[in-house]
C-alpha positions as CSV (number, residue, x, y, z in Angstrom):
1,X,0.0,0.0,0.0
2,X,3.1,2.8,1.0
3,X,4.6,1.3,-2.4
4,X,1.6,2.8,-4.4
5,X,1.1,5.7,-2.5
6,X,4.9,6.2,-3.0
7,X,4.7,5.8,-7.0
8,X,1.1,7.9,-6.7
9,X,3.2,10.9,-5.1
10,X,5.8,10.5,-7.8
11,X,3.6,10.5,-10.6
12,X,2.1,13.7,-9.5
13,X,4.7,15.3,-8.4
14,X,6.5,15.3,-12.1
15,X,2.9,15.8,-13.9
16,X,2.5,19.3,-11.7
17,X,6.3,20.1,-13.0
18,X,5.8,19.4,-16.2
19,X,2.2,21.8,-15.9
20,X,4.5,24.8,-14.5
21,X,7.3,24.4,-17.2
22,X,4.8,24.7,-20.2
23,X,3.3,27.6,-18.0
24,X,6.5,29.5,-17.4
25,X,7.1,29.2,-20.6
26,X,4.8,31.1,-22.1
27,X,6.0,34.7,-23.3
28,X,4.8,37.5,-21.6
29,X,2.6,39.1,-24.2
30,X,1.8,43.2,-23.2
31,X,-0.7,43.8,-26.5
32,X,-2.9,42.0,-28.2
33,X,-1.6,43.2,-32.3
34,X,-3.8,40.8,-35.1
35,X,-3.5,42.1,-38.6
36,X,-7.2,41.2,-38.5
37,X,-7.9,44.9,-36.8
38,X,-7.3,47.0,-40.0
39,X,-9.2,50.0,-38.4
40,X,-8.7,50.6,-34.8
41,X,-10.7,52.9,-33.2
42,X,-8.4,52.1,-30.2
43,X,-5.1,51.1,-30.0
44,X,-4.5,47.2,-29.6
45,X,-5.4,45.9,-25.5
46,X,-3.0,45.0,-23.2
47,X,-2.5,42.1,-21.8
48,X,0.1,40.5,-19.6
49,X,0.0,36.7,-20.0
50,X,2.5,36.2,-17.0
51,X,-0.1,38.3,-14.6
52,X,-3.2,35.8,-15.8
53,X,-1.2,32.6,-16.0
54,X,1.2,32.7,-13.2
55,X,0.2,34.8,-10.9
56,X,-3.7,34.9,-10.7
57,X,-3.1,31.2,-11.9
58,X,-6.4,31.3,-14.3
59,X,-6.1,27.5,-16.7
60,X,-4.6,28.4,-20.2
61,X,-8.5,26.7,-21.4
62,X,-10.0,29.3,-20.6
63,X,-8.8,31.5,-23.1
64,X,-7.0,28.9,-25.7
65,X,-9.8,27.0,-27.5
66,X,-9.5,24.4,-30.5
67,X,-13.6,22.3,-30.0
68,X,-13.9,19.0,-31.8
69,X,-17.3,17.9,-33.7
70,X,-18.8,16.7,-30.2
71,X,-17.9,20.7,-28.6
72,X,-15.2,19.3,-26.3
73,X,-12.2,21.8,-26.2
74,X,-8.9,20.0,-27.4
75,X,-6.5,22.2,-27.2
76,X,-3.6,21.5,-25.8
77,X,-0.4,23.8,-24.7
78,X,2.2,22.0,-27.4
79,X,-0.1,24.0,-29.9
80,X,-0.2,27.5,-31.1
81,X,-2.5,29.7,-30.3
82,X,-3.5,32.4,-32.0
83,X,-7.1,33.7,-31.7
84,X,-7.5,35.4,-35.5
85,X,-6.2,32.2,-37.0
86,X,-10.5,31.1,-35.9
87,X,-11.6,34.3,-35.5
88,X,-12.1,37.0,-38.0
89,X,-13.0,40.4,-38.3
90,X,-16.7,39.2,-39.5
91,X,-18.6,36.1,-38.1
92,X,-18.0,32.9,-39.9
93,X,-20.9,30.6,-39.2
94,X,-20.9,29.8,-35.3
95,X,-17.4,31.6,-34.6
96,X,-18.3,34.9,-34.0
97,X,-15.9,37.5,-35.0
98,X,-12.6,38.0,-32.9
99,X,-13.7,41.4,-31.6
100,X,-16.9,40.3,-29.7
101,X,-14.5,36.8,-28.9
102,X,-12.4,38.7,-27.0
103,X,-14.6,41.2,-25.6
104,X,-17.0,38.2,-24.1
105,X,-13.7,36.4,-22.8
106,X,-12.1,39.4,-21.0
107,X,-14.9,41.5,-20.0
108,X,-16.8,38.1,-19.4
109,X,-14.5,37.0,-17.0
110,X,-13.5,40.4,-15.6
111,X,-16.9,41.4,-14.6
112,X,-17.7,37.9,-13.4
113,X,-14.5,38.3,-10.8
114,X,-15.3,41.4,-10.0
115,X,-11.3,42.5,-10.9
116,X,-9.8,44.0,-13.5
117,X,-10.2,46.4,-16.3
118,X,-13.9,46.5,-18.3
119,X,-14.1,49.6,-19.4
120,X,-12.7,50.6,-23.1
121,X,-9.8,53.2,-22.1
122,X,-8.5,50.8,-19.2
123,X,-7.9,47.6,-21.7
124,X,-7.4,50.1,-24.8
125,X,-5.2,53.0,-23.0
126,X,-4.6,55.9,-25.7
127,X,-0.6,56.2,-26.7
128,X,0.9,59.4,-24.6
């Protein structure tokens, strides 16, 4: 029984260190810049990856998204993610366009959490 509990502890042990490597090794990106957004009203949001991932420790499927035929998400963190590759400037179908995607995901989850930035100028802060 120890011997299993023994091999059960190891097992976990390297899964949750192989979880934080893939984490902290995700680039710290400070704005969100797609070529989809042709004409900005407002400059491009940012966003720092490290601050969401790390630190407030909110699960990269949250935001990363790749749904099979049965509307299970698939994604995994060996893949690129890149949310205009899906999402375009116009709706296509079922994927709305990236604008209202990310608007729904940060907003979504800001206003459910009752933190952060959901107002335009705070994501979208006008160059000095």
């Amino acid at each position: 029984m120890k011997k299993n509990l023994a091999v059960y502890s190891v097992i976990v042990v390297l899964a949750s260190l192989c979880v934080c490597a893939s984490v902290y090794a995700q680039e710290d990106i400070m704005s969100l810049e797609h070529d989809v957004f042709v004409d900005r009203q407002r400059p491009a949001a940012v966003f720092p990856h490290a601050l969401h991932a790390d630190d407030v420790g909110i699960d990269c499927l949250e935001c990363h998204h790749v749904y099979d035929k049965s509307g299970e998400n698939v994604w995994d963190e060996t893949e690129e993610s890149d949310c205009t590759a899906c999402h375009g400037l116009e709706a296509a179908g079922k994927v709305m366009p990236a604008m209202k995607a990310f608007h729904a995901n940060c907003q979504g989850c800001h206003t459910k959490e009752g933190k952060g930035p959901v107002t335009c100028g705070e994501c979208h802060p006008r160059e000095k």
